[in-house]
N, C-alpha and C positions, 0 to 999 in steps of 0.2 A: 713196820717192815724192817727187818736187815739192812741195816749203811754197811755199805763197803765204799773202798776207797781203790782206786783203780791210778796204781802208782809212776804210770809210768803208756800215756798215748799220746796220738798221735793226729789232732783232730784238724789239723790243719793242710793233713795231706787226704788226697785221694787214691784208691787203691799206686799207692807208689809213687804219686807224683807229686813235685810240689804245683797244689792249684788249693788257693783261699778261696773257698766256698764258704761266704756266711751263711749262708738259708743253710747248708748242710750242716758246718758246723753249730749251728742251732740246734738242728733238728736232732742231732745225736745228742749235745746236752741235755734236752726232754728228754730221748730216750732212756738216756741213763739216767735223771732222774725220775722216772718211770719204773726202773728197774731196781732203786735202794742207792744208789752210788750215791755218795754224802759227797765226795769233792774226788778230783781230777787233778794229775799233774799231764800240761800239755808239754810237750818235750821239743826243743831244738834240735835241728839237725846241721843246719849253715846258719847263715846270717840272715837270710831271709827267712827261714822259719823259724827263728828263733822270734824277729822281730813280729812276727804272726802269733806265737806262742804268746807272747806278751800284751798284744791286742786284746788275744781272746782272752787273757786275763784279768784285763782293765773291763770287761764288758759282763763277765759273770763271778759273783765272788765266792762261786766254789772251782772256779778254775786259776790252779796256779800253773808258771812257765818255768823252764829250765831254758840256758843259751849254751848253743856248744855246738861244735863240729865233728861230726862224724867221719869216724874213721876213713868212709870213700871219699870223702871230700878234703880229706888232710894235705890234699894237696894246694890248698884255696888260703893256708894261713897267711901267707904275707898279704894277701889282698884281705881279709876278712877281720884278721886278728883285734885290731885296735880296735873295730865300731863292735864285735865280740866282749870283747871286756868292758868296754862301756854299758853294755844292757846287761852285766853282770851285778851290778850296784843297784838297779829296781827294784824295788821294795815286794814287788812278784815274783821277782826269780827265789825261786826255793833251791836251784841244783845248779850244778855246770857238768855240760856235759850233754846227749852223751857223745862217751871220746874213749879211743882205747886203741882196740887193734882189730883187723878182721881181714885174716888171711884166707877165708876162703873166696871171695871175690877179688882181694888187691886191686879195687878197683885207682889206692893210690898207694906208691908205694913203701917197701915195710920202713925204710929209714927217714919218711914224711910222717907214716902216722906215728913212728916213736918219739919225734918233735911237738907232733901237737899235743901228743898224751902228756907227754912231760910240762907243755905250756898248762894243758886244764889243770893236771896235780896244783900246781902251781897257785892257778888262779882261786881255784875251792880253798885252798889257803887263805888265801890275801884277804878275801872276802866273806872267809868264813860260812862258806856254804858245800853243804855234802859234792862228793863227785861222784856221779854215775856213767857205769863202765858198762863200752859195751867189746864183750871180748867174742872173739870167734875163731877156734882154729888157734888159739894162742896165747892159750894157760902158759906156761912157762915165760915167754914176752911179759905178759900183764905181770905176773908173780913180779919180776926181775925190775920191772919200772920203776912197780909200787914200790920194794922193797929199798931202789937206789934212791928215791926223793923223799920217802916217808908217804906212807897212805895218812891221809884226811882223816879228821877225826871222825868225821860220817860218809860213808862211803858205801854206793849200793853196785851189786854185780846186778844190772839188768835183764833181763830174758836170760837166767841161769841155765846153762845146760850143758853143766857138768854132773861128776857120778859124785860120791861119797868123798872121792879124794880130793879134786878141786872143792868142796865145800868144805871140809876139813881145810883147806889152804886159807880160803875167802874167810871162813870164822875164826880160824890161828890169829887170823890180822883184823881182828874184830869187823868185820864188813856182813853189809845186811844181804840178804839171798832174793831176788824179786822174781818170780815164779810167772809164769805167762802161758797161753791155750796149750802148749807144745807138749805140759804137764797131762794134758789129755791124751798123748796121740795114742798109740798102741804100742806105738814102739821106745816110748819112754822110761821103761825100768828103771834104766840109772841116775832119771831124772829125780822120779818117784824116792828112790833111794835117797838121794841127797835131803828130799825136801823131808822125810818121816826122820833124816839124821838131824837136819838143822834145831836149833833152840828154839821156843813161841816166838823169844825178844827178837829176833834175827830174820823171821820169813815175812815178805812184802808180796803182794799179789797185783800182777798188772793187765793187760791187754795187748802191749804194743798195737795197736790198733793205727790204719787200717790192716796189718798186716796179723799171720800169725791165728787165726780165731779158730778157737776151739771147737772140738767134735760136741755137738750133731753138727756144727755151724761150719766145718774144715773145710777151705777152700772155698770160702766166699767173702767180702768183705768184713773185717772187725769192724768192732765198735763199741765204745765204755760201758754199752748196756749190757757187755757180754760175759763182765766181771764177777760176776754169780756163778759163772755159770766153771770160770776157773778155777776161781775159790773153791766151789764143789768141790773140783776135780784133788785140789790141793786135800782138802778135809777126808777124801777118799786116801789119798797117800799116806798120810797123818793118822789115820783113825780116829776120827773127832768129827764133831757134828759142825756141818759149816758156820753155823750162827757164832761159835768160839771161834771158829777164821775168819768171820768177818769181823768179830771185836779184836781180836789181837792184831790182826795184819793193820787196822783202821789205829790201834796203837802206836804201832812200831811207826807205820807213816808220820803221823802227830809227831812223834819222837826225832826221827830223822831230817821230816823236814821244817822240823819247826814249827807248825801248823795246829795254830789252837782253835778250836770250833767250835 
């Protein structure tokens, strides 16, 4: 069977909320591995899902965690920060992050999250682990951050969904492109565009899951078993048979974050 590597969910939420369901996050790691996914990166979003990300890591050894505060939550750093950086140093955290900007909600605001992005830059330094961004509504912001602190030596734009020119920006500055269902929709052209522009070394394939899950599945809950089913969708952008997207993206993961298998 085809391994893929599913770079970038979200197994410890539920359609949107934070609620730790072991039986479910179980049941979705069978799925997925059911469906070819060789390993998982489960992603942080506050302090408590990070510190969940990291459970489920200690419990399956093809699931690794990221710790990081999300852009809506940027408002949370002076209470969060310290025990943050602390679960940055576990020998499971593969990322920080994710952290960035996201102006079409502003759920916190724009001069909170440009504090915290600046703290993550920061921290994916010290600690020598990639930063993953999640930008929204705010290519120019993200560009301006990166460019004032130095981008990380490994550095991934999560749930990509920019055209040709923002991927021409993210690869100028050596940063990897993580591709997710959205690369299905119909209305993705310039998504497609970007990804048939990208390098092999540079494209990562995710789920964000539970959110985000691709067509036929559009508009139901994700889930890591659905990472096939993106990569297709990628491989269709690309001209290339998926089986070459699932070795290369299942590379470039290994590469970025570290992960030998």
């Amino acid at each position: 069977m085809t391994a893929w590597v599913d770079a970038h969910c979200h197994l410890q939420l539920e359609l949107g909320e934070t609620r730790f369901e072991v039986a479910d996050a179980d049941a979705q790691v069978e799925r997925a591995h059911g469906a070819g996914v060789a390993w998982m990166v489960c992603v942080g979003t506050g302090l408590e899902t990070s510190r969940q990300a990291l459970e489920l890591s200690s419990r399956y050894d093809d699931v690794y965690a990221t710790v990081g505060l999300h852009p809506h939550d940027a408002s949370n750093l002076d209470s969060d920060w310290d025990a943050l950086a602390e679960l940055a140093h576990d020998e499971r955290c593969v990322a920080i992050g994710e952290a960035g900007f996201d102006f079409h909600y502003e759920h916190s605001p724009r001069d909170a999250q440009e504090v915290a992005f600046r703290r993550h830059i920061e921290l994916a330094k010290s600690v020598d682990r990639p930063l993953m961004i999640h930008s929204r509504n705010a290519w120019d912001e993200t560009f301006r951050v990166l460019d004032a602190e130095g981008v990380p030596a490994r550095t991934i734009f999560h749930c990509f969904t920019g055209g040709v020119d923002e991927a021409r920006a993210a690869l100028d500055r050596d940063c990897y492109l993580s591709f997710s269902g959205i690369i299905s929709f119909k209305t993705a052209d310039d998504i497609r565009a970007a990804a048939a522009f990208a390098p092999d070394t540079r494209v990562l394939v995710e789920t964000d899951s539970p959110y985000l899950a691709p067509v036929p599945h559009r508009g139901k809950p994700n889930e890591p078993a659905y990472v096939p089913i993106v990569g297709a969708a990628l491989a269709a952008a690309r001209g290339v048979d998926p089986d070459k997207i699932a070795e290369l993206t299942r590379s470039n993961a290994a590469q970025v974050f570290e992960v030998r298998r």
